[in-house]
PyMOL Python script that loads the backbone (N, CA, C, O; Angstrom):
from pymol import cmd

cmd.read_pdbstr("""\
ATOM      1  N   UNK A   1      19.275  -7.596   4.127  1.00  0.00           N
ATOM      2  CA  UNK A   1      18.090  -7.113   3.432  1.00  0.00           C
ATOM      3  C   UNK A   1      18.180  -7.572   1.976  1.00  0.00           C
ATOM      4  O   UNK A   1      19.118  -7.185   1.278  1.00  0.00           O
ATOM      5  N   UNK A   2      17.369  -8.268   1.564  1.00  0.00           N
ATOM      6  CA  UNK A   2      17.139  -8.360  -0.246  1.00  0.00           C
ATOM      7  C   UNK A   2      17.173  -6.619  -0.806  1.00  0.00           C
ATOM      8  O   UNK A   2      16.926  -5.461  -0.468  1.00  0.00           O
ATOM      9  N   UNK A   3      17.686  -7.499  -1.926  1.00  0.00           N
ATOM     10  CA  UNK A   3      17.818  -6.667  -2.917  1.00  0.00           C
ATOM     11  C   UNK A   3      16.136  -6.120  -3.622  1.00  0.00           C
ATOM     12  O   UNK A   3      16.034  -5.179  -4.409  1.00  0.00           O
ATOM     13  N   UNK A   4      15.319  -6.697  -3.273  1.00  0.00           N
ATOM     14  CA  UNK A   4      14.425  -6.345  -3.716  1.00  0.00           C
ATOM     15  C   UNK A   4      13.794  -5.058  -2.776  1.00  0.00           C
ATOM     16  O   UNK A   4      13.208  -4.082  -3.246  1.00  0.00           O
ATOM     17  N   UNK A   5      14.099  -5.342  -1.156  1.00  0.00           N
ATOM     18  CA  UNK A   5      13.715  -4.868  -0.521  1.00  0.00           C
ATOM     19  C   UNK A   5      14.118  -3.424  -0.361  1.00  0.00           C
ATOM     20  O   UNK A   5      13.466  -2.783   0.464  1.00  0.00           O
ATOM     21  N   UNK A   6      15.279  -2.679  -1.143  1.00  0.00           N
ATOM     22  CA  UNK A   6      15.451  -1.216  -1.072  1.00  0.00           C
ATOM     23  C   UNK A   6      14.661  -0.664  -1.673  1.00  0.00           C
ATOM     24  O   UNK A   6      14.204   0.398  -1.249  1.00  0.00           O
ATOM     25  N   UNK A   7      14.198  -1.278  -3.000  1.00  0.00           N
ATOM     26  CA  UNK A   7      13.062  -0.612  -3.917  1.00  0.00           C
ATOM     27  C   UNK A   7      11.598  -0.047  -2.689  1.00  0.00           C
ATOM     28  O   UNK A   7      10.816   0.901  -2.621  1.00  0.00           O
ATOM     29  N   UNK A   8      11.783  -0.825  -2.199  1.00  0.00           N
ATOM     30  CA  UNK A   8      10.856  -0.394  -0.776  1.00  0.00           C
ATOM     31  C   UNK A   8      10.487   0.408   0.270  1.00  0.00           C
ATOM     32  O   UNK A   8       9.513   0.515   1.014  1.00  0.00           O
ATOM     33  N   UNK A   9      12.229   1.285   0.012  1.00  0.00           N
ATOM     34  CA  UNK A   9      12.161   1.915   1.340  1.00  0.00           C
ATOM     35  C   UNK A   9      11.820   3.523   1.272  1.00  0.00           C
ATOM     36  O   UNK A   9      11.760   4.338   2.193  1.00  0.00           O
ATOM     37  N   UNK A  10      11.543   3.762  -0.683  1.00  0.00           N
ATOM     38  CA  UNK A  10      10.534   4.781  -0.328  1.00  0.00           C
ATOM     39  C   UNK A  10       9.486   4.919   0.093  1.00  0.00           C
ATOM     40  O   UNK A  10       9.273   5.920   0.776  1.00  0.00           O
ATOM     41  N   UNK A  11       8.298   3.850  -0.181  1.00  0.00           N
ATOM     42  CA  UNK A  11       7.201   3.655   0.045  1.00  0.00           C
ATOM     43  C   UNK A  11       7.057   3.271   1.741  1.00  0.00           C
ATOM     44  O   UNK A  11       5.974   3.499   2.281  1.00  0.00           O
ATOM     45  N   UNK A  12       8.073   2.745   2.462  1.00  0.00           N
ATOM     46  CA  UNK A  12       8.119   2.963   4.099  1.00  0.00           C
ATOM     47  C   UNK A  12       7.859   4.296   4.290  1.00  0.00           C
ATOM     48  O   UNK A  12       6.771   4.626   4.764  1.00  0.00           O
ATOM     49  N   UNK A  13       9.048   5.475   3.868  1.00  0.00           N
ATOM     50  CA  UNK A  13       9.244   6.236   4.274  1.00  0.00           C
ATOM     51  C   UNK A  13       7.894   7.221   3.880  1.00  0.00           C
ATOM     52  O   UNK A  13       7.601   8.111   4.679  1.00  0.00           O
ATOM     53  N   UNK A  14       7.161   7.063   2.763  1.00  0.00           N
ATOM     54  CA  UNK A  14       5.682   7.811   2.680  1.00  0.00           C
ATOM     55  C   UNK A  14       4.943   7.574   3.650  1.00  0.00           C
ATOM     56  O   UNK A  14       4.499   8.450   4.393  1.00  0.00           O
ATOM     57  N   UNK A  15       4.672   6.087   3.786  1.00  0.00           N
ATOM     58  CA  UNK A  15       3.881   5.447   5.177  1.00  0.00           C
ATOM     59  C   UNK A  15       4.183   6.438   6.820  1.00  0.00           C
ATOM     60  O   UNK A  15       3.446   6.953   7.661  1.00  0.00           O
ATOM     61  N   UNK A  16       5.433   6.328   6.656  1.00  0.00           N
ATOM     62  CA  UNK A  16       6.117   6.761   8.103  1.00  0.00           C
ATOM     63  C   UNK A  16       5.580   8.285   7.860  1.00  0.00           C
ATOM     64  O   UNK A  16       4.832   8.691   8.749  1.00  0.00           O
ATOM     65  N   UNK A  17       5.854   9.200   6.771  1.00  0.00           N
ATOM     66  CA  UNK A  17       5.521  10.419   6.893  1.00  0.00           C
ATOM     67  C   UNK A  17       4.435  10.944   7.076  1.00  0.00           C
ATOM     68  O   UNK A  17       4.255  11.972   7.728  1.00  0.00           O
ATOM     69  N   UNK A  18       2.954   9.792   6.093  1.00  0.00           N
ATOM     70  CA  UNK A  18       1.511  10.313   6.315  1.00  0.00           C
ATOM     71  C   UNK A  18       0.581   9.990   7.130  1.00  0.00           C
ATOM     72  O   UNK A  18      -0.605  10.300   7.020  1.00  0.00           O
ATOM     73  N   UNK A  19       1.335   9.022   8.427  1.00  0.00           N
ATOM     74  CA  UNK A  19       0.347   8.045   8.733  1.00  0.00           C
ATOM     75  C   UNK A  19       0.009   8.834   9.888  1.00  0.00           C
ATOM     76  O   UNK A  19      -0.952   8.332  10.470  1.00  0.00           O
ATOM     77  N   UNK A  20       0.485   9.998  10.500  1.00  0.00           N
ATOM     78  CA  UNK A  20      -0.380  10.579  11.300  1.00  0.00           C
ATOM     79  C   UNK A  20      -1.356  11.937  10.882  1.00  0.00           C
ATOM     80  O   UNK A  20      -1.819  12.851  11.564  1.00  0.00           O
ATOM     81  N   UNK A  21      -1.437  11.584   9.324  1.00  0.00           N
ATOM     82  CA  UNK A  21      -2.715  12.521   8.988  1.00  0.00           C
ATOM     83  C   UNK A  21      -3.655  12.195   7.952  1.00  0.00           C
ATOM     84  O   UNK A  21      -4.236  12.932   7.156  1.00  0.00           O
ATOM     85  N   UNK A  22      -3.704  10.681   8.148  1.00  0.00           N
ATOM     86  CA  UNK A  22      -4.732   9.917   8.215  1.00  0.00           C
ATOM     87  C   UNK A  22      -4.561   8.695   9.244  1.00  0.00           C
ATOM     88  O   UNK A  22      -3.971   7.615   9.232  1.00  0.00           O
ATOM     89  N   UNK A  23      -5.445   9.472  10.222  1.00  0.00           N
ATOM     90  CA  UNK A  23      -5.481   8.205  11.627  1.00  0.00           C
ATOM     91  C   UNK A  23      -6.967   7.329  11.346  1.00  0.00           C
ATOM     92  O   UNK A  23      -7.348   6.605  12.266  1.00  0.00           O
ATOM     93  N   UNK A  24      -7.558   7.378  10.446  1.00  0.00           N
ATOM     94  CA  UNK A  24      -8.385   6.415  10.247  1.00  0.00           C
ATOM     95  C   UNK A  24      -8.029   5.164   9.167  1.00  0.00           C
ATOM     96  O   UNK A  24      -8.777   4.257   8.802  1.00  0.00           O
ATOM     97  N   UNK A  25      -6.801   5.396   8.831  1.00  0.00           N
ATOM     98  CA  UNK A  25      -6.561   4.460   7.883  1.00  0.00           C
ATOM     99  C   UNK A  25      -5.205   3.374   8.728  1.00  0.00           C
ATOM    100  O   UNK A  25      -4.256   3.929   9.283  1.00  0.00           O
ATOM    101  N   UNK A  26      -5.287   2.371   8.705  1.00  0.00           N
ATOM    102  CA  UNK A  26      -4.283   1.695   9.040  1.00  0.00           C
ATOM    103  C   UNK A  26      -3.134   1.146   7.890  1.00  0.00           C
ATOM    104  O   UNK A  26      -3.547   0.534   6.905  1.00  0.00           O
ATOM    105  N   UNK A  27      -1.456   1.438   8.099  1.00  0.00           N
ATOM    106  CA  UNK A  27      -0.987   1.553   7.219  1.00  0.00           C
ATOM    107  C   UNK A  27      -0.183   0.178   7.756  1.00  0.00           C
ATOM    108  O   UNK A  27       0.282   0.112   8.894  1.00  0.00           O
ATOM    109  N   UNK A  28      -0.086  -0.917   6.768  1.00  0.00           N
ATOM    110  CA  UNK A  28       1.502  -1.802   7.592  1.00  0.00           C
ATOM    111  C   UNK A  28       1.851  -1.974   6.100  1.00  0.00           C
ATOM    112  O   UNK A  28       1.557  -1.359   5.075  1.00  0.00           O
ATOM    113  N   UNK A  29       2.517  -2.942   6.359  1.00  0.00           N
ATOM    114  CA  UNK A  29       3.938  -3.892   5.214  1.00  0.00           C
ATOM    115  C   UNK A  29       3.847  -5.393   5.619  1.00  0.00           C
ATOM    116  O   UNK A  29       3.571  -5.983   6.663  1.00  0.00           O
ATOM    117  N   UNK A  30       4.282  -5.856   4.033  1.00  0.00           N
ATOM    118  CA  UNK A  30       4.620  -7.419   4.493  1.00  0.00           C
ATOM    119  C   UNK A  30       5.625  -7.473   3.230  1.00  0.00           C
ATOM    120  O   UNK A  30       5.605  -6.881   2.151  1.00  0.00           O
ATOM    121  N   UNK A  31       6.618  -8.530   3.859  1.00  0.00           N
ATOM    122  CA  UNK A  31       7.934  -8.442   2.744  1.00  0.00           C
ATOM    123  C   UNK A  31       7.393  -9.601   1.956  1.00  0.00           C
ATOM    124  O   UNK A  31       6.740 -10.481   2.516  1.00  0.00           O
ATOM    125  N   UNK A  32       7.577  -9.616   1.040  1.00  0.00           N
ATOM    126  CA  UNK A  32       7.130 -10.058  -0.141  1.00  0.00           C
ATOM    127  C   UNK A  32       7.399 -11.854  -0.279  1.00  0.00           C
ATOM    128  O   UNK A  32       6.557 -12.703  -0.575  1.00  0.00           O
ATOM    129  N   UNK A  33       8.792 -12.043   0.033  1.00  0.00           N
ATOM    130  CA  UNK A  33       9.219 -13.521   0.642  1.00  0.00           C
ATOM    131  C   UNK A  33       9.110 -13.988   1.853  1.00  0.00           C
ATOM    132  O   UNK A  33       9.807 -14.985   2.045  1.00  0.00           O
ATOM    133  N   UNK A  34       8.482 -13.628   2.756  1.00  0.00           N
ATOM    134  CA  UNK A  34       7.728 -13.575   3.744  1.00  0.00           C
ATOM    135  C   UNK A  34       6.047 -15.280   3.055  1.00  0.00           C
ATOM    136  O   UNK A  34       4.969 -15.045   2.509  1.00  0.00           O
ATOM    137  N   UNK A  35       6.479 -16.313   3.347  1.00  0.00           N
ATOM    138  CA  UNK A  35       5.490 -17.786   3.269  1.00  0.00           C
ATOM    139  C   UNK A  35       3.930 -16.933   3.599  1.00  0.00           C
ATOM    140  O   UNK A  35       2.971 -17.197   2.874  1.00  0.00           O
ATOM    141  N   UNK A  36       3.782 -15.918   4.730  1.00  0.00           N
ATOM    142  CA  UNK A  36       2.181 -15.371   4.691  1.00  0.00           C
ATOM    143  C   UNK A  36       1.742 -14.619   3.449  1.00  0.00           C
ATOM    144  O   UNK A  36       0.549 -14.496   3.170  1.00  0.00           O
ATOM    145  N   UNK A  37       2.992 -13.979   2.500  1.00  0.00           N
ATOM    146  CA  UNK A  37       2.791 -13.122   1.505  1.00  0.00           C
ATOM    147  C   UNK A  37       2.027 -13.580   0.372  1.00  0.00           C
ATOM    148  O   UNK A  37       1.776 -12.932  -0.644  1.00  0.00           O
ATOM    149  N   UNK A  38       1.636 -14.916   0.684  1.00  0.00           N
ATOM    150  CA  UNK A  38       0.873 -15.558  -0.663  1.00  0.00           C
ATOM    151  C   UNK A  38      -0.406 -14.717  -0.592  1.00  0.00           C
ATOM    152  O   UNK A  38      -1.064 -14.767  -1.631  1.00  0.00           O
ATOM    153  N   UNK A  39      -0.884 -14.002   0.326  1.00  0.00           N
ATOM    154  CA  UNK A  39      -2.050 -13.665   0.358  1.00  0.00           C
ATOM    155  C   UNK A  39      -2.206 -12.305  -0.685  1.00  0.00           C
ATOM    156  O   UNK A  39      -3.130 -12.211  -1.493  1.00  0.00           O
ATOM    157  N   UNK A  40      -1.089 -11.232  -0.510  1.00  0.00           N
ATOM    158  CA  UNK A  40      -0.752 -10.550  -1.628  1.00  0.00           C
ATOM    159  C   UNK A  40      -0.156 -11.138  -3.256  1.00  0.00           C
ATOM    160  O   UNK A  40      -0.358 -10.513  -4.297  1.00  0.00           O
ATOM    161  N   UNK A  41       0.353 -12.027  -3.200  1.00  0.00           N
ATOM    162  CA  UNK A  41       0.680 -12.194  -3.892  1.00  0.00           C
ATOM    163  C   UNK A  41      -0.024 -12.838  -5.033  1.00  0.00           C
ATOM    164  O   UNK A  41       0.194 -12.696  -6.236  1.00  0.00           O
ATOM    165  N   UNK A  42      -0.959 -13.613  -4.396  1.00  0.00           N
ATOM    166  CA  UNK A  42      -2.175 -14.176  -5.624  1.00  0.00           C
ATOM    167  C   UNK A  42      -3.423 -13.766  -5.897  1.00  0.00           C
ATOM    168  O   UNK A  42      -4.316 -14.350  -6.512  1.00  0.00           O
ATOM    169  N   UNK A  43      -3.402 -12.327  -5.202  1.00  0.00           N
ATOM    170  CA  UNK A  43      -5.364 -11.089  -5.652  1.00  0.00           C
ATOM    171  C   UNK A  43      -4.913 -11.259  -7.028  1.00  0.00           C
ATOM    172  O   UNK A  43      -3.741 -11.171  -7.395  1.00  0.00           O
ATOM    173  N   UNK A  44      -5.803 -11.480  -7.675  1.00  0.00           N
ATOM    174  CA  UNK A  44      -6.433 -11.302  -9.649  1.00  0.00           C
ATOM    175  C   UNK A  44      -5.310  -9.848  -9.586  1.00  0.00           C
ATOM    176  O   UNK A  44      -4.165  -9.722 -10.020  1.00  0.00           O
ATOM    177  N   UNK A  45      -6.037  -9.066  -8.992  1.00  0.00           N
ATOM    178  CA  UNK A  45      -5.472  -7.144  -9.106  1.00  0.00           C
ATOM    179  C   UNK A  45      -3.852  -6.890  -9.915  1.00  0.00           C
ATOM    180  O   UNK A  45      -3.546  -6.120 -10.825  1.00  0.00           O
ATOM    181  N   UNK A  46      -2.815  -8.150  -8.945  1.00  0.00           N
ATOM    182  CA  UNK A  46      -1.530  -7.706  -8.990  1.00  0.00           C
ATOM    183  C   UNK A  46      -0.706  -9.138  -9.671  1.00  0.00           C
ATOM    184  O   UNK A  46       0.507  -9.191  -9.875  1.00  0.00           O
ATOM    185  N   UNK A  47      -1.457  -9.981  -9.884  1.00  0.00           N
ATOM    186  CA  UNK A  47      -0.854 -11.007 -11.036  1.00  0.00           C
ATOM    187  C   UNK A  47      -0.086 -10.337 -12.011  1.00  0.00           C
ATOM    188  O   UNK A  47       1.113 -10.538 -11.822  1.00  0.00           O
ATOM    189  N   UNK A  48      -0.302  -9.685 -12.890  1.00  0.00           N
ATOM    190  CA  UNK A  48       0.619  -9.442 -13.840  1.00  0.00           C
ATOM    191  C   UNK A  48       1.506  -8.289 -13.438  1.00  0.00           C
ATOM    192  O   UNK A  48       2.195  -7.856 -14.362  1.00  0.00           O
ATOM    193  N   UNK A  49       1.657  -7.644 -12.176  1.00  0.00           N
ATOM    194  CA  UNK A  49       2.730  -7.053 -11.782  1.00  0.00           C
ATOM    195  C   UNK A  49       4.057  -7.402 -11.938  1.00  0.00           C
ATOM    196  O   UNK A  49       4.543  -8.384 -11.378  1.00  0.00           O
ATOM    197  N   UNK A  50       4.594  -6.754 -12.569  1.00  0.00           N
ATOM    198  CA  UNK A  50       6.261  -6.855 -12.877  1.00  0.00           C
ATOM    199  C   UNK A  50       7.662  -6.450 -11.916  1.00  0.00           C
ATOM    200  O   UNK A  50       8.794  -6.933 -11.920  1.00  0.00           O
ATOM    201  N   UNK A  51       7.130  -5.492 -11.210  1.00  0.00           N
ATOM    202  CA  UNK A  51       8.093  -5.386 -10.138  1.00  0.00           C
ATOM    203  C   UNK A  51       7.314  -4.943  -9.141  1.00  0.00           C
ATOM    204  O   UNK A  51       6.110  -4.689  -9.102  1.00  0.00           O
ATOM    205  N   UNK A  52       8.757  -4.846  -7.790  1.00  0.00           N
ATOM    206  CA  UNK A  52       8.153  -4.343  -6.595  1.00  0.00           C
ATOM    207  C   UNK A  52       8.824  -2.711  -6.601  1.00  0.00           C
ATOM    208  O   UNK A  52       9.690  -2.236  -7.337  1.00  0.00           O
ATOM    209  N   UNK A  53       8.006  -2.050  -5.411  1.00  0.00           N
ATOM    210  CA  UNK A  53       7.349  -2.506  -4.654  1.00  0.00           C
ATOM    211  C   UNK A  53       5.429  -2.644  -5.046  1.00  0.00           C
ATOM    212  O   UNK A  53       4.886  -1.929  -5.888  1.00  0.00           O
ATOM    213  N   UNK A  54       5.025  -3.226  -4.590  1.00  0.00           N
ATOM    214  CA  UNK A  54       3.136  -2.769  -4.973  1.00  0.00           C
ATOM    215  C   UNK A  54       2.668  -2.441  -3.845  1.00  0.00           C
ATOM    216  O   UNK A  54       3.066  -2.838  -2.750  1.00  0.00           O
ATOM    217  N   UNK A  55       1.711  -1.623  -4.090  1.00  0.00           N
ATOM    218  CA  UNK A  55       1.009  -1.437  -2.930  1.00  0.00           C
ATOM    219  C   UNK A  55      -0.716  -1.413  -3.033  1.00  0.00           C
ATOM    220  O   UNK A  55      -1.374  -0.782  -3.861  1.00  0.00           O
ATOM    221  N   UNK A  56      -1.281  -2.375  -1.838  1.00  0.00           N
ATOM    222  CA  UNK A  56      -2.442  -2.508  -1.627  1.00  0.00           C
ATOM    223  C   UNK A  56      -2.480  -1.752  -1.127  1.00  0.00           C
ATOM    224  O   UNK A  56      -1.530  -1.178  -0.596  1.00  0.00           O
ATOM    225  N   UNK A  57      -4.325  -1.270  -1.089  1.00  0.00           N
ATOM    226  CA  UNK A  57      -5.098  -0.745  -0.516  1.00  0.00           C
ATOM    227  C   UNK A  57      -6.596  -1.327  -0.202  1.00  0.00           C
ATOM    228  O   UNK A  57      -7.250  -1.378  -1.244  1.00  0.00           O
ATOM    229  N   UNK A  58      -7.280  -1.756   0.885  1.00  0.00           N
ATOM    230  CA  UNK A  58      -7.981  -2.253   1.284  1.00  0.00           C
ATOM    231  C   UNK A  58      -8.999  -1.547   1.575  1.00  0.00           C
ATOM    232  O   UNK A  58      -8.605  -0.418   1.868  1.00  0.00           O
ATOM    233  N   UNK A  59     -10.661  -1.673   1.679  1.00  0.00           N
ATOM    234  CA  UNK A  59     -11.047  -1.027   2.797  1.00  0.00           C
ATOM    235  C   UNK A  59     -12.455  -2.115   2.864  1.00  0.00           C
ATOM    236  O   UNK A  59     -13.063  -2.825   2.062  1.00  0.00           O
ATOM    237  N   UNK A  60     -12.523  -1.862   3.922  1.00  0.00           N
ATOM    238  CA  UNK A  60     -13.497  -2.859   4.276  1.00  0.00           C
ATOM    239  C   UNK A  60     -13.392  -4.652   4.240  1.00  0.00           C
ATOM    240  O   UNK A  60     -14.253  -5.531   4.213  1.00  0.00           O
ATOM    241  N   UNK A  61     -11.903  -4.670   4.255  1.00  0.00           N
ATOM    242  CA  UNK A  61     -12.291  -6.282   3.654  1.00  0.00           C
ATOM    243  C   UNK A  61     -11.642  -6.565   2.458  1.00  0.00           C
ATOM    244  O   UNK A  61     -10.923  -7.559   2.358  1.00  0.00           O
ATOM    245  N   UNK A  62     -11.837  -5.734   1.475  1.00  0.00           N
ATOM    246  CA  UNK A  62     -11.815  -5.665   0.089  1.00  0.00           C
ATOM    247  C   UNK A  62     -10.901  -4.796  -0.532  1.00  0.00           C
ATOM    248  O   UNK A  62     -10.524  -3.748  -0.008  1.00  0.00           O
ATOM    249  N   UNK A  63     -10.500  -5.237  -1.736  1.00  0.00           N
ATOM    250  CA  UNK A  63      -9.415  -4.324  -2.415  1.00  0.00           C
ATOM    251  C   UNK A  63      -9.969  -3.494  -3.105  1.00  0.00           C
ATOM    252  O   UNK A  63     -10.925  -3.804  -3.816  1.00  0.00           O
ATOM    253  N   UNK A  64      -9.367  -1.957  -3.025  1.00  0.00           N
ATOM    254  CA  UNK A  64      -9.960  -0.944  -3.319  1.00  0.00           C
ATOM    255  C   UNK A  64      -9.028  -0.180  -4.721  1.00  0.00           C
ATOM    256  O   UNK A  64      -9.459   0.530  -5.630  1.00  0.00           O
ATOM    257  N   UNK A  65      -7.636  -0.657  -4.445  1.00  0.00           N
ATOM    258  CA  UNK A  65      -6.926  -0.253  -5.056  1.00  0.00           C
ATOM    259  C   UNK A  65      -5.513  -0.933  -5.665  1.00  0.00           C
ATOM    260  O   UNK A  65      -5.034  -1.452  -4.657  1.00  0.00           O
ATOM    261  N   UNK A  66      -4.807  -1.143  -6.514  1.00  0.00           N
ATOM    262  CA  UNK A  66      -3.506  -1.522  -6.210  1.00  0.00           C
ATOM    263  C   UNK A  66      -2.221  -0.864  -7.332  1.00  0.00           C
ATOM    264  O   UNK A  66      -2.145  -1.019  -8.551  1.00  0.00           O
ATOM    265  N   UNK A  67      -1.672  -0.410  -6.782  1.00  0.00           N
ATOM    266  CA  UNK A  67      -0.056   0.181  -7.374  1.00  0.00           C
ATOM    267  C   UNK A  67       1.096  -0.351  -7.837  1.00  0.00           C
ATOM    268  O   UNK A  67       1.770  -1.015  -7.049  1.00  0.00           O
ATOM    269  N   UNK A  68       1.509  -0.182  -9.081  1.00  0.00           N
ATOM    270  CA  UNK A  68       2.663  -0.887  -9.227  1.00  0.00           C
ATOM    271  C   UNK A  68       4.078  -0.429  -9.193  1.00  0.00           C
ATOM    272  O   UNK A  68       4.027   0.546  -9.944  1.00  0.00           O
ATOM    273  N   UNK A  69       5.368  -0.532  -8.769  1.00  0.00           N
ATOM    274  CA  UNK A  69       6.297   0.915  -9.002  1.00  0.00           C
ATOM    275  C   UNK A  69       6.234   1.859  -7.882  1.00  0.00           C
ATOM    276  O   UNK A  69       5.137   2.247  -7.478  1.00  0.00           O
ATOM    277  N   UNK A  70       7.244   2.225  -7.393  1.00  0.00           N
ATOM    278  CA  UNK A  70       7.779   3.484  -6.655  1.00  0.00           C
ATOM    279  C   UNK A  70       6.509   4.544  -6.493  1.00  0.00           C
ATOM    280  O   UNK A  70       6.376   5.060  -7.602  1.00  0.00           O
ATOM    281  N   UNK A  71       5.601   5.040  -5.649  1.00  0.00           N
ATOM    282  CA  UNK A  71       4.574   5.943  -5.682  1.00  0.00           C
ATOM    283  C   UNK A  71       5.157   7.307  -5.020  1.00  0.00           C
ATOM    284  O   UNK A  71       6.012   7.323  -4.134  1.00  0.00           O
ATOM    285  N   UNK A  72       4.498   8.538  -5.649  1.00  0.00           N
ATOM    286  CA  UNK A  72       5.275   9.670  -4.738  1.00  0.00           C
ATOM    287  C   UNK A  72       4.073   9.856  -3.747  1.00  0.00           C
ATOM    288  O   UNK A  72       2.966   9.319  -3.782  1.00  0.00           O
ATOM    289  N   UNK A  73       4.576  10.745  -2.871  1.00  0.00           N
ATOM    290  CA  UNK A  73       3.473  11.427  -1.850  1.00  0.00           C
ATOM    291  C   UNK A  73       2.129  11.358  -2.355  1.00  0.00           C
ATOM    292  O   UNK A  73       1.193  10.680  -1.933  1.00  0.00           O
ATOM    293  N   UNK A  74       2.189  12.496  -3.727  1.00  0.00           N
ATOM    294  CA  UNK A  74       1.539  12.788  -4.164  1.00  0.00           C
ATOM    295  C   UNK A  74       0.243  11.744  -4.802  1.00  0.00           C
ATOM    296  O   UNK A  74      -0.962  11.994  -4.790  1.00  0.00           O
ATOM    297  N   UNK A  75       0.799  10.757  -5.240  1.00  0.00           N
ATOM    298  CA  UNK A  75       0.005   9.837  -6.012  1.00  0.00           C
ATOM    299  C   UNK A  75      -0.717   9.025  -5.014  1.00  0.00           C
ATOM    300  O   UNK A  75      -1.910   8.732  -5.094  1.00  0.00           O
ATOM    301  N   UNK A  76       0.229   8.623  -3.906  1.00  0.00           N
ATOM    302  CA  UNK A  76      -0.230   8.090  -2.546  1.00  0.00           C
ATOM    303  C   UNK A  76      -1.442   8.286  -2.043  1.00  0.00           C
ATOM    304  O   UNK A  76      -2.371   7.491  -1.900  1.00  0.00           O
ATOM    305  N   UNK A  77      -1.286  10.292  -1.587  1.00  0.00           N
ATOM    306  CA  UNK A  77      -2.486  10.944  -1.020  1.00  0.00           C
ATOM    307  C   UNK A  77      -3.623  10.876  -1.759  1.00  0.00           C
ATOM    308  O   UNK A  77      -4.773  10.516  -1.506  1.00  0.00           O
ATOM    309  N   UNK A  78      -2.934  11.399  -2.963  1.00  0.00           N
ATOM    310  CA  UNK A  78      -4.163  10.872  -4.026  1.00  0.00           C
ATOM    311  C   UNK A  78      -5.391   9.778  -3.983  1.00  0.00           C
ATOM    312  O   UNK A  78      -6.598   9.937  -4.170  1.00  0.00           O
ATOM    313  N   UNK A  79      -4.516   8.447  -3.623  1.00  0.00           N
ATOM    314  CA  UNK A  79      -5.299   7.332  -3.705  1.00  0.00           C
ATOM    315  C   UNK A  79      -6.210   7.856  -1.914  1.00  0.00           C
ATOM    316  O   UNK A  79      -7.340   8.322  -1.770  1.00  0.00           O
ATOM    317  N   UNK A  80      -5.437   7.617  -1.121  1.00  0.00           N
ATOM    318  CA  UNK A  80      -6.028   7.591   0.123  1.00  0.00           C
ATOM    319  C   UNK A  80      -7.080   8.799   0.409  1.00  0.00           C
ATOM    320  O   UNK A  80      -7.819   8.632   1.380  1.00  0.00           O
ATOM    321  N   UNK A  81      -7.204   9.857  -0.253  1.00  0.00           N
ATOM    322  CA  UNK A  81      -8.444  11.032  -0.126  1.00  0.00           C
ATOM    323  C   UNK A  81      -9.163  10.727  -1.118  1.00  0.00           C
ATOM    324  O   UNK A  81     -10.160  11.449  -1.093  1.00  0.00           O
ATOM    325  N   UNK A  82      -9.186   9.714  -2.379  1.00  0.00           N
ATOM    326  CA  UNK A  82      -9.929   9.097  -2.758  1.00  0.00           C
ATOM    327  C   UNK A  82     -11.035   7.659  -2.453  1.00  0.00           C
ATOM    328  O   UNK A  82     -12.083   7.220  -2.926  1.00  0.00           O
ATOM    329  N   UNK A  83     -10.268   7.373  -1.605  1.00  0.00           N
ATOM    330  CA  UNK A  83     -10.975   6.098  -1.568  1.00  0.00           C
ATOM    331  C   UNK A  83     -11.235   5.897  -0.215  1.00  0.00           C
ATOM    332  O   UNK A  83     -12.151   5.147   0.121  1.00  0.00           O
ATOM    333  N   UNK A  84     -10.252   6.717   0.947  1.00  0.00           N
ATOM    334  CA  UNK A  84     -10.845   6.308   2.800  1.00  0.00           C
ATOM    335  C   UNK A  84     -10.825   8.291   3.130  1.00  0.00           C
ATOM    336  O   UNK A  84     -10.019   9.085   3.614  1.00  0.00           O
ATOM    337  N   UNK A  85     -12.344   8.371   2.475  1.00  0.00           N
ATOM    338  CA  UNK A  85     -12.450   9.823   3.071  1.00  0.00           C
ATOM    339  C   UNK A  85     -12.751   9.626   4.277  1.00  0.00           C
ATOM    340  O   UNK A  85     -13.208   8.483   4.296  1.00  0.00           O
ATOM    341  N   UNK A  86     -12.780  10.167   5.600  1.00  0.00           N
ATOM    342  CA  UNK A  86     -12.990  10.062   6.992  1.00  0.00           C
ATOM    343  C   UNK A  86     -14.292   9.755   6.830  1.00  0.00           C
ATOM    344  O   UNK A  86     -14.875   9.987   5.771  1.00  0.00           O
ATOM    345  N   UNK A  87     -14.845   9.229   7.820  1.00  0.00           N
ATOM    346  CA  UNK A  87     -16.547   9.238   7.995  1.00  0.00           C
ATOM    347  C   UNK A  87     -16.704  10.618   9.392  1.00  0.00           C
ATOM    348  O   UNK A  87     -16.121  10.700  10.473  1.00  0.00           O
ATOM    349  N   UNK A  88     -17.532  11.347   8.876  1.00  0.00           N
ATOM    350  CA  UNK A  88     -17.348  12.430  10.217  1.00  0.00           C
ATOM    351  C   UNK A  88     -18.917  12.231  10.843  1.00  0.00           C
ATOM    352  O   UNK A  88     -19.803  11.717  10.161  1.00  0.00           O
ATOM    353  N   UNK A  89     -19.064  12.541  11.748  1.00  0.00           N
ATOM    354  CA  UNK A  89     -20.648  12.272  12.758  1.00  0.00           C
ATOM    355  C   UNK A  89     -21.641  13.845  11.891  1.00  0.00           C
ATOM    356  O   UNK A  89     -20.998  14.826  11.516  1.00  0.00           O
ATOM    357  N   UNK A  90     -22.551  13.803  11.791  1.00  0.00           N
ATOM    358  CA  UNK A  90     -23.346  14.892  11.344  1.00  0.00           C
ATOM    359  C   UNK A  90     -25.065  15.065  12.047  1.00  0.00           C
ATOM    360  O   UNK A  90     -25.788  15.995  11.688  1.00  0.00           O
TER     361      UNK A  90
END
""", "prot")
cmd.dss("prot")
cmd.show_as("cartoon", "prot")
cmd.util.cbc("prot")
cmd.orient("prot")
């Protein structure tokens, strides 16, 4: 595992903890030296990011959000009940 990659394994472990209470949101990872990662790696959003880990947030297509640095639960949920409220039938 890189050394970059422990900085990471809080932000797994948020993923792993919230992702069954938001089932409308789809949560993955891509390691950063990973040749597909150019796609994160060159959004306008996270150019001047200084370290890992970052984290996108998407919706629709489009970037909704992006993080720089270690996120807690808290800041996490934050983003995600901000920006992918459920759509409910009415």
């Amino acid at each position: 595992m890189a050394v970059w990659a422990l900085m990471c394994i809080p932000v797994y472990g948020i993923m792993e903890d919230i992702e069954s209470e938001y089932p409308h949101v789809k949560f993955a990872d891509m390691e950063f030296d990973n040749p597909e990662s150019h796609v994160i790696r060159n959004v306008p959003e996270v150019r001047g990011f200084m370290g890992i880990p970052f984290t996108m947030y998407y919706k629709n297509g489009k970037l909704v959000k992006a993080t720089s640095s270690i996120q807690s639960m808290s800041q996490v949920k934050t983003i995600l009940e901000k920006e992918f409220v459920p759509v409910t039938a009415g």
